[in-house]
DOPADO-287565 format. One record per residue (C-alpha): residue number from 1; x, y, z; residue in one letter. Coordinates in Angstrom, 3 decimals. Layout:
! DOPADO-287565
+-----+----------+----------+----------+------+
! seq !        X !        Y !        Z ! type !
+-----+----------+----------+----------+------+
! NUM !        X !        Y !        Z !    a !
...
+-----+----------+----------+----------+------+
This chain:
! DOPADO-287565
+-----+----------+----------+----------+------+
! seq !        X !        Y !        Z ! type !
+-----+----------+----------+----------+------+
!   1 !  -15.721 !   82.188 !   39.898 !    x !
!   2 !  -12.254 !   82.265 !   37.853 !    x !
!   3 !  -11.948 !   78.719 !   38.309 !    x !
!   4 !  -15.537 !   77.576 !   37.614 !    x !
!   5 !  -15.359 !   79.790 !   34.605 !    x !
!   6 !  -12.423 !   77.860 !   33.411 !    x !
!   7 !  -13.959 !   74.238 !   34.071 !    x !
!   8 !  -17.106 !   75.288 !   32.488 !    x !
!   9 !  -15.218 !   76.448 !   28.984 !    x !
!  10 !  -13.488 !   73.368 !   29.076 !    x !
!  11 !  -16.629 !   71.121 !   29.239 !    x !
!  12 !  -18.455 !   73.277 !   26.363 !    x !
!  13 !  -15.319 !   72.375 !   24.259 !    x !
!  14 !  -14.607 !   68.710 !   24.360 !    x !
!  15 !  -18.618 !   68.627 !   24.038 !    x !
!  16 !  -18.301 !   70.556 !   20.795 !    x !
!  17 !  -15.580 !   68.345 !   19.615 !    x !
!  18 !  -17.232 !   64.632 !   20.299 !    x !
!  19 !  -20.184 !   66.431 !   18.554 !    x !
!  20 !  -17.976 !   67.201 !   15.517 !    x !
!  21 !  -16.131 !   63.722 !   15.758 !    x !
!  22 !  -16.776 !   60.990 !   13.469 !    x !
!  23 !  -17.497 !   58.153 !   15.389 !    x !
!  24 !  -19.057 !   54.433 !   14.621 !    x !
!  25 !  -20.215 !   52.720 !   17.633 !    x !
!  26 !  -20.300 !   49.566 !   15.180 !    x !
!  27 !  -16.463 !   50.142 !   15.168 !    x !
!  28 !  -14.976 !   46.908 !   16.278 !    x !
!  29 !  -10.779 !   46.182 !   15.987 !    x !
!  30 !   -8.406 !   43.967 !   17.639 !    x !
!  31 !   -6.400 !   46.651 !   19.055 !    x !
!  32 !   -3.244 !   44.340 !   19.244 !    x !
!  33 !   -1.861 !   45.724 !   16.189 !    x !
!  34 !   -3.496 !   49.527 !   16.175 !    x !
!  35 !   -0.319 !   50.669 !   14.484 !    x !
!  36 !   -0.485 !   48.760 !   11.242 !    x !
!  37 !   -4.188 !   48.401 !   11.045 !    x !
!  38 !   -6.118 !   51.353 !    8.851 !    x !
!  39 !  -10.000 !   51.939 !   10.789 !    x !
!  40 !  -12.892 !   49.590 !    9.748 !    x !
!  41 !  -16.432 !   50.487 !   10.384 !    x !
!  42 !  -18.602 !   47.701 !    9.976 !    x !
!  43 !  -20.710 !   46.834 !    7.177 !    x !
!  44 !  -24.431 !   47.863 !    7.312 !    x !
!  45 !  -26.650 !   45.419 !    8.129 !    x !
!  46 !  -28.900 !   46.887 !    4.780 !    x !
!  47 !  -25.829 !   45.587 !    2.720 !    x !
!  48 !  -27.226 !   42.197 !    3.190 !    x !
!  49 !  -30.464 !   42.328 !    3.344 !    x !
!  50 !  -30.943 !   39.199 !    0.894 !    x !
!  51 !  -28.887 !   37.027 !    3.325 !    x !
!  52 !  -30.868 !   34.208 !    5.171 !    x !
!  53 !  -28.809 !   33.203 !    7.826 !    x !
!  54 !  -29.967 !   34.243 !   11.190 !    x !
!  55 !  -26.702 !   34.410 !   12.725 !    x !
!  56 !  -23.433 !   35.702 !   11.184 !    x !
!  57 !  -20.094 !   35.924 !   11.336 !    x !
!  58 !  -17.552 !   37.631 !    9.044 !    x !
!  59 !  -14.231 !   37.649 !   10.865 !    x !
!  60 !  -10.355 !   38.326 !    9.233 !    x !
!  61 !   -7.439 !   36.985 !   10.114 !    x !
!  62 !   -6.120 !   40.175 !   11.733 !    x !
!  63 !   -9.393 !   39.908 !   14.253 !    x !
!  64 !  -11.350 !   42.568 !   12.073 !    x !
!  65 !  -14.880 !   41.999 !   12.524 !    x !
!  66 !  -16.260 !   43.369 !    9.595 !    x !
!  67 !  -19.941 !   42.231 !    9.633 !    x !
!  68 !  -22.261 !   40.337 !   12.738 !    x !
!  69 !  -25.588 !   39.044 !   12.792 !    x !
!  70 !  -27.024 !   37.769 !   16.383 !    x !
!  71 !  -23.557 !   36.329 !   16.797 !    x !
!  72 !  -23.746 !   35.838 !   20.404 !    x !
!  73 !  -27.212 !   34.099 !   20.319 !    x !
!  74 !  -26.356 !   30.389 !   21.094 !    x !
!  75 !  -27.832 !   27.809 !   18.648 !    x !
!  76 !  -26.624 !   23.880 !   17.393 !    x !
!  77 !  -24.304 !   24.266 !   15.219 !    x !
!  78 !  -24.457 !   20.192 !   13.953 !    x !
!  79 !  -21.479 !   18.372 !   12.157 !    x !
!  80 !  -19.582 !   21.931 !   13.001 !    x !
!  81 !  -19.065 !   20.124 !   16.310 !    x !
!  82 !  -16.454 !   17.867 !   14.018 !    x !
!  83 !  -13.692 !   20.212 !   13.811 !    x !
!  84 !  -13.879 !   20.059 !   17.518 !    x !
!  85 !  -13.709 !   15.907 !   17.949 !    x !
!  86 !  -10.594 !   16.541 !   15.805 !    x !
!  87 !   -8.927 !   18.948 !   17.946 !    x !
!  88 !   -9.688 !   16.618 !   20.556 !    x !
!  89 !   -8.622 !   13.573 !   18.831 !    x !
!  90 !   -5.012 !   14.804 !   18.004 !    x !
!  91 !   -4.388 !   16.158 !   20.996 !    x !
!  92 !   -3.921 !   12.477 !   21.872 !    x !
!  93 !   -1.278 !   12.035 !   19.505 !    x !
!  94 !   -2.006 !    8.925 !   18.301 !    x !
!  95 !    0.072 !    7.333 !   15.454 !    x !
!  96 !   -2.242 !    7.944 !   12.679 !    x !
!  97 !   -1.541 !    4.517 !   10.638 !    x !
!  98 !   -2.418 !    2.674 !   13.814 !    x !
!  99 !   -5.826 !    0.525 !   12.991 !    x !
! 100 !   -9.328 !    0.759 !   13.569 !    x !
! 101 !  -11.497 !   -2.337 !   13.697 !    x !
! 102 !  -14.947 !   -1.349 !   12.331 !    x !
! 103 !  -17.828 !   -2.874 !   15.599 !    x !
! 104 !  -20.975 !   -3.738 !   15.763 !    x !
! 105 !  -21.618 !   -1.102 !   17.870 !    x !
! 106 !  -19.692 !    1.597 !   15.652 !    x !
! 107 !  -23.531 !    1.773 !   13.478 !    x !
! 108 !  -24.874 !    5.181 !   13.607 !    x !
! 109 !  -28.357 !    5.685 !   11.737 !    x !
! 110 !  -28.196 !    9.368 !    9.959 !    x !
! 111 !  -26.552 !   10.209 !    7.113 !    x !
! 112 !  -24.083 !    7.816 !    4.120 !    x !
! 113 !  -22.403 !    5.109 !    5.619 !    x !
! 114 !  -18.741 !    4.826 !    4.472 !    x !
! 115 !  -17.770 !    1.878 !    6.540 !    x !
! 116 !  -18.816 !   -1.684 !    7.265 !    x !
! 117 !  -18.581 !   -4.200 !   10.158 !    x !
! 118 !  -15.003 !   -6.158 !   10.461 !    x !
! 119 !  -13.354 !   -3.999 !    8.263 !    x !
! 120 !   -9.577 !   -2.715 !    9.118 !    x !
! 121 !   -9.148 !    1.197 !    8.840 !    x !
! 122 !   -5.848 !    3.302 !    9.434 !    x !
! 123 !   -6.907 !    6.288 !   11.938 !    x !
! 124 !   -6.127 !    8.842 !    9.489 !    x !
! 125 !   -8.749 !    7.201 !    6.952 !    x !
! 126 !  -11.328 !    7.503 !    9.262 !    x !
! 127 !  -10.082 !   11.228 !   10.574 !    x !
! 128 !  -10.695 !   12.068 !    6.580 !    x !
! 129 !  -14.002 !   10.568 !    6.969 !    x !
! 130 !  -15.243 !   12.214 !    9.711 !    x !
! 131 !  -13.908 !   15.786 !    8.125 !    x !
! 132 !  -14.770 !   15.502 !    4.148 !    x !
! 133 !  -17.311 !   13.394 !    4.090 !    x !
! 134 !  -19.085 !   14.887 !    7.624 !    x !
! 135 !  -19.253 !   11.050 !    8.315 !    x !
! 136 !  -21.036 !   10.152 !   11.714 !    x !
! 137 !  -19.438 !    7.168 !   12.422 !    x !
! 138 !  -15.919 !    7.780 !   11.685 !    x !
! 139 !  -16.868 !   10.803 !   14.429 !    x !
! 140 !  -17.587 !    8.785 !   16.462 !    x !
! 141 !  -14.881 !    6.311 !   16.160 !    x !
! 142 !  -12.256 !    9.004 !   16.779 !    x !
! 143 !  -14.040 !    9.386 !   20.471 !    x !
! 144 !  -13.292 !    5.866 !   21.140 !    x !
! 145 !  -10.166 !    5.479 !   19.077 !    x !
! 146 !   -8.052 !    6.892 !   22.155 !    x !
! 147 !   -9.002 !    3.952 !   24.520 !    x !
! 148 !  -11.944 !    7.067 !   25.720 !    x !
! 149 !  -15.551 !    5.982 !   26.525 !    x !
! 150 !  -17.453 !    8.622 !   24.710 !    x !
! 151 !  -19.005 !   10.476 !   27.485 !    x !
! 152 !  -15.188 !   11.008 !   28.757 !    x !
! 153 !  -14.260 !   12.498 !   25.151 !    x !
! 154 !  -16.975 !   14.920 !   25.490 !    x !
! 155 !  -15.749 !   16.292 !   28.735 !    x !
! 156 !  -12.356 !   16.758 !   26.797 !    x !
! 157 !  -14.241 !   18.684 !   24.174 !    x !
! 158 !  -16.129 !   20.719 !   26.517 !    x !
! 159 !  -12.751 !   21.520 !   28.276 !    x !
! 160 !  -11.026 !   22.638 !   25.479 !    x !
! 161 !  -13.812 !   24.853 !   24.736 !    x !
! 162 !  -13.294 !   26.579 !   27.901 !    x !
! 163 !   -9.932 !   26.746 !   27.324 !    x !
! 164 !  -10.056 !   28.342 !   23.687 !    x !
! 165 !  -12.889 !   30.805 !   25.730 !    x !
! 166 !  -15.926 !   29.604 !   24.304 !    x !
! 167 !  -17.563 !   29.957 !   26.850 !    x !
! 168 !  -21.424 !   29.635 !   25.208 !    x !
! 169 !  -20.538 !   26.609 !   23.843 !    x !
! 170 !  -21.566 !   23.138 !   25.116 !    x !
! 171 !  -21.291 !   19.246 !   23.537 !    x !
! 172 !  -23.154 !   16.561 !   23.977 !    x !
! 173 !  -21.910 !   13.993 !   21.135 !    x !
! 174 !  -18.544 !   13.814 !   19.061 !    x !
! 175 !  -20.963 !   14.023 !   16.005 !    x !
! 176 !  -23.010 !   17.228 !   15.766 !    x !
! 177 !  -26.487 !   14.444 !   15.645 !    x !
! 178 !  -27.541 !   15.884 !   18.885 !    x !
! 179 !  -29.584 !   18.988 !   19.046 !    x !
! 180 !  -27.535 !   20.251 !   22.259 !    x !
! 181 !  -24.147 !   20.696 !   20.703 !    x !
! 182 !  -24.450 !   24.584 !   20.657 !    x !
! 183 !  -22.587 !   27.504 !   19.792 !    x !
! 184 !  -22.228 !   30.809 !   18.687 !    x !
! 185 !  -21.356 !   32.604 !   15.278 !    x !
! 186 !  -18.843 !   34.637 !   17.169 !    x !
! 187 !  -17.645 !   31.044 !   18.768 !    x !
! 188 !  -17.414 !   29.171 !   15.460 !    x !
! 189 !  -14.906 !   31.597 !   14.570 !    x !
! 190 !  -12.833 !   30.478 !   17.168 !    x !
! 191 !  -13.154 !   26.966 !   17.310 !    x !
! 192 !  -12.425 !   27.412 !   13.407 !    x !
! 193 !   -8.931 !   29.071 !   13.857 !    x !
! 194 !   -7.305 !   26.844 !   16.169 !    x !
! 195 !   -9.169 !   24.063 !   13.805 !    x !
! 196 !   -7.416 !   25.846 !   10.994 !    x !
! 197 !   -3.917 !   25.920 !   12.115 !    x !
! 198 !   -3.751 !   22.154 !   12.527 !    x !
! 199 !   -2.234 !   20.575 !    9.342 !    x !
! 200 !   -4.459 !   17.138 !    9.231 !    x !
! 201 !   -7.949 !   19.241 !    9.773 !    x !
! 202 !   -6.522 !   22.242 !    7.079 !    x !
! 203 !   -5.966 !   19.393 !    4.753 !    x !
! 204 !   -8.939 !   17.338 !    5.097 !    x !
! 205 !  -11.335 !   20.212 !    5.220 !    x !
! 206 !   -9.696 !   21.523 !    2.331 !    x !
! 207 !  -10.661 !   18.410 !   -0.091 !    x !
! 208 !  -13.601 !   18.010 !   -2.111 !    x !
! 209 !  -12.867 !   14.236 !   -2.042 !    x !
! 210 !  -10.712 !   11.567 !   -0.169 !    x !
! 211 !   -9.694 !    8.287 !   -1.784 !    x !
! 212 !   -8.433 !    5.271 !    0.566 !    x !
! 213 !   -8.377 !    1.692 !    0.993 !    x !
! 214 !   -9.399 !   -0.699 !    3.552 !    x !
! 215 !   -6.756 !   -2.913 !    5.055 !    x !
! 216 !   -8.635 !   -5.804 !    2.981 !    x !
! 217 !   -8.268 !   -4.099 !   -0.015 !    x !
! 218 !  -11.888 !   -2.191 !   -0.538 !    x !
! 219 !  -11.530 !    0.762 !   -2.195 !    x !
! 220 !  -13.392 !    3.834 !   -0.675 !    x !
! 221 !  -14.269 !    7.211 !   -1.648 !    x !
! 222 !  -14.938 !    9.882 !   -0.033 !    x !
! 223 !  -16.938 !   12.826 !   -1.373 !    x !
! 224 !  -17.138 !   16.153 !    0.542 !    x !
! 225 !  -20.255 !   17.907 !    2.096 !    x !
! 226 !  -18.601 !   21.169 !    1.170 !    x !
! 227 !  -20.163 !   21.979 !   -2.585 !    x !
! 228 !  -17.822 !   25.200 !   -2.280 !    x !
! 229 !  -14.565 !   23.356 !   -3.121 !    x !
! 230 !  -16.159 !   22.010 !   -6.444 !    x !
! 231 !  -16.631 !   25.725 !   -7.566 !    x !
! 232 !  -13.977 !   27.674 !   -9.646 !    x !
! 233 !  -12.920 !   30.041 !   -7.078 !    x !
! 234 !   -9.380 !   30.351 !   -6.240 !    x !
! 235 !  -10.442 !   32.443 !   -3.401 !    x !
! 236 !  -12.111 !   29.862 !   -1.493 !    x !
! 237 !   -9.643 !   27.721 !    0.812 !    x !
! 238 !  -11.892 !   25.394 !    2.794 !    x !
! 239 !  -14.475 !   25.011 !    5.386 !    x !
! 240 !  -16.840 !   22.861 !    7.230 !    x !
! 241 !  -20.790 !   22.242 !    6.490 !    x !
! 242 !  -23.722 !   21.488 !    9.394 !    x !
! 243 !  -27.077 !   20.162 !    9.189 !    x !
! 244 !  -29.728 !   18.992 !   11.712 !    x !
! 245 !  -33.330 !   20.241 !   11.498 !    x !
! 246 !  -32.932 !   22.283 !   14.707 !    x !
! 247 !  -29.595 !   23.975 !   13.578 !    x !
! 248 !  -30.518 !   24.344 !    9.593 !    x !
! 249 !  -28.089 !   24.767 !    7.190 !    x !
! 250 !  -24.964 !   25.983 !    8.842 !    x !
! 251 !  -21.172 !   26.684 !    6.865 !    x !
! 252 !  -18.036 !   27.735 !    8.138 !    x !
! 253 !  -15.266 !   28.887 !    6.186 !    x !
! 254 !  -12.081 !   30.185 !    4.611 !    x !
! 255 !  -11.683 !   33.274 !    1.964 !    x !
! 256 !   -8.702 !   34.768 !    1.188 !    x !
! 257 !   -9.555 !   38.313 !    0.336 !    x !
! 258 !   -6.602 !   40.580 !   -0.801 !    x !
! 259 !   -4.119 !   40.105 !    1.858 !    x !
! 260 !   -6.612 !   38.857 !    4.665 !    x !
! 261 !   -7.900 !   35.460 !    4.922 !    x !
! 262 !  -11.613 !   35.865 !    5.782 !    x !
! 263 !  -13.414 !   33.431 !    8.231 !    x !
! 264 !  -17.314 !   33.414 !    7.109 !    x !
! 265 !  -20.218 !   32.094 !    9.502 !    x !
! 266 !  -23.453 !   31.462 !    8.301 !    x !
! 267 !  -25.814 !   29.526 !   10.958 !    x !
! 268 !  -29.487 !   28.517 !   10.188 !    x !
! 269 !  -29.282 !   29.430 !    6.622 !    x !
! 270 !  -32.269 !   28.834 !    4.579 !    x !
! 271 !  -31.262 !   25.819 !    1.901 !    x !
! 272 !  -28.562 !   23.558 !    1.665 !    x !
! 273 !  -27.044 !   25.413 !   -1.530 !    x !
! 274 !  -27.838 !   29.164 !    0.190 !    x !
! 275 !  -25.451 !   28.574 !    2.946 !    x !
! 276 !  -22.532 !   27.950 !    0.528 !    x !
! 277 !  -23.848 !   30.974 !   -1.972 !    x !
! 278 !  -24.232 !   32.858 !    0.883 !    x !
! 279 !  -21.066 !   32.696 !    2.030 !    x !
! 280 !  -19.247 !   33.564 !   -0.956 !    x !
! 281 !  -21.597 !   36.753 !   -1.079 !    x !
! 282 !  -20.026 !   38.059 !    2.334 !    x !
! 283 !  -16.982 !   37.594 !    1.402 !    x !
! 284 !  -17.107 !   39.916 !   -1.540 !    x !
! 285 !  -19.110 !   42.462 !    0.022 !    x !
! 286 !  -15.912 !   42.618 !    2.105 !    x !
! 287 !  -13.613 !   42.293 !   -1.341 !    x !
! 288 !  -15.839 !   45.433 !   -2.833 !    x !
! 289 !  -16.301 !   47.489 !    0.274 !    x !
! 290 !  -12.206 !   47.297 !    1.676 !    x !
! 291 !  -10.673 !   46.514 !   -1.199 !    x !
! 292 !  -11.375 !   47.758 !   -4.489 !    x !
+-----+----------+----------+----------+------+
């Protein structure tokens, strides 16, 4: 009975204890640096109530995940799919002032057309293209750019996908057009670091416009899809927008917050203007609630 008496004191303790404890089972760290990192909780879902976005994403560079909405539901995440066909694109190391003859069969229908049959553009033009001005063509041009059929360049993005451990995401089309190019919030965040360490996609995605000229001499310019960069905050470092009926407004981007820089996903948003201001919302109910 000694023994039993024991065992039973010790159970009534550490039950006493957890009870006593404070504990968060929203609590969610990378645990990689537990030494230098101070405890987050997440933020309340109540704190934004008067977001839209049905699936979100608020993710620091440190791998603090300090607010989630249904960001494991899969959903199309449209011209998102972009950063991707860049990744993808590099990868083949192509010398970027090597040109592009502008086909027939280049023609997409959806969305402003920046190029025109027969003329001569230098691969990075048509990289900044695809990026700033969430051009479909010069998306799809990359895809075929490398000597790929198009179909082949899709395997290579679903590939990569695996390999960057996305695994609930899936392409169909270098352009985002098609409704089964799907992701996650949680995903997104991925695909948009490894996007973001890449010098040519930081850049481009970092513009509000792009200036260039044809081989022949036509002057182009680019304007960007991201309204964000024309605002006045020095705390907003670049991102990438999405549209297709079936995905709605979708954003991903860059905040530098304090010393963190703060990815923010907003998928299915309500308007094409909400999905910017909502954005910038998250990332100062992270400013306020961690650093103020």
């Amino acid at each position: 009975m000694g023994v039993l008496s024991i065992i039973f004191k010790i159970i009534i303790s550490v039950s006493l204890f957890l009870s006593q404890a404070p504990f968060s089972e929203n609590i969610n760290i990378n645990y990689s640096n537990i030494n230098s990192l101070p405890v987050y909780t997440k933020i309340e879902s109540s704190t934004a109530l008067n977001i839209s976005a049905k699936k979100i994403m608020v993710e620091s560079d440190r791998g603090i995940n300090y607010f989630s909405r249904s960001e494991n539901e899969v959903q199309p995440i449209a011209s998102i799919t972009k950063l991707m066909t860049a990744l993808v694109f590099l990868d083949k190391d192509l010398d970027l002032n090597q040109t592009y003859t502008i086909k027939e069969d280049d023609t997409i229908d959806g969305g402003k057309r920046h190029f025109f049959i027969g003329e001569e553009i230098k691969l990075k033009d048509v990289l900044n293209t695809a990026l700033v001005g969430s051009d479909n063509e010069a998306a799809a041009i990359l895809a075929k750019a490398g000597g790929y059929e198009v179909s082949e360049f899709v395997k290579l993005m679903n590939r990569k996908a695996r390999d960057l451990g996305m695994i609930n995401t899936n392409f169909i089309d270098p352009t985002g057009l098609n409704k089964g190019n799907v992701s996650t919030a949680n995903e997104v965040v991925i695909l948009f670091n490894k996007a973001w360490q890449i010098e040519e996609i930081r850049e481009a995605i970092s513009r509000s416009e792009y200036s260039f000229e044809t081989l022949q001499g036509r002057e182009k310019k680019i304007t960007s899809t991201d309204y964000s960069l024309f605002e006045t905050s020095p705390n907003y470092l670049g991102g990438k927008t999405g549209y297709i009926e079936e995905a709605g407004y979708s954003f991903v981007g860059n905040f530098k917050v304090a010393d963190d820089e703060v990815v923010v996903v907003v998928l299915n948003s309500e308007t094409k203007n909400s999905r910017f201001s909502e954005s910038l919302e998250l990332s100062k109910i992270v400013r306020d609630k961690y650093f103020k």
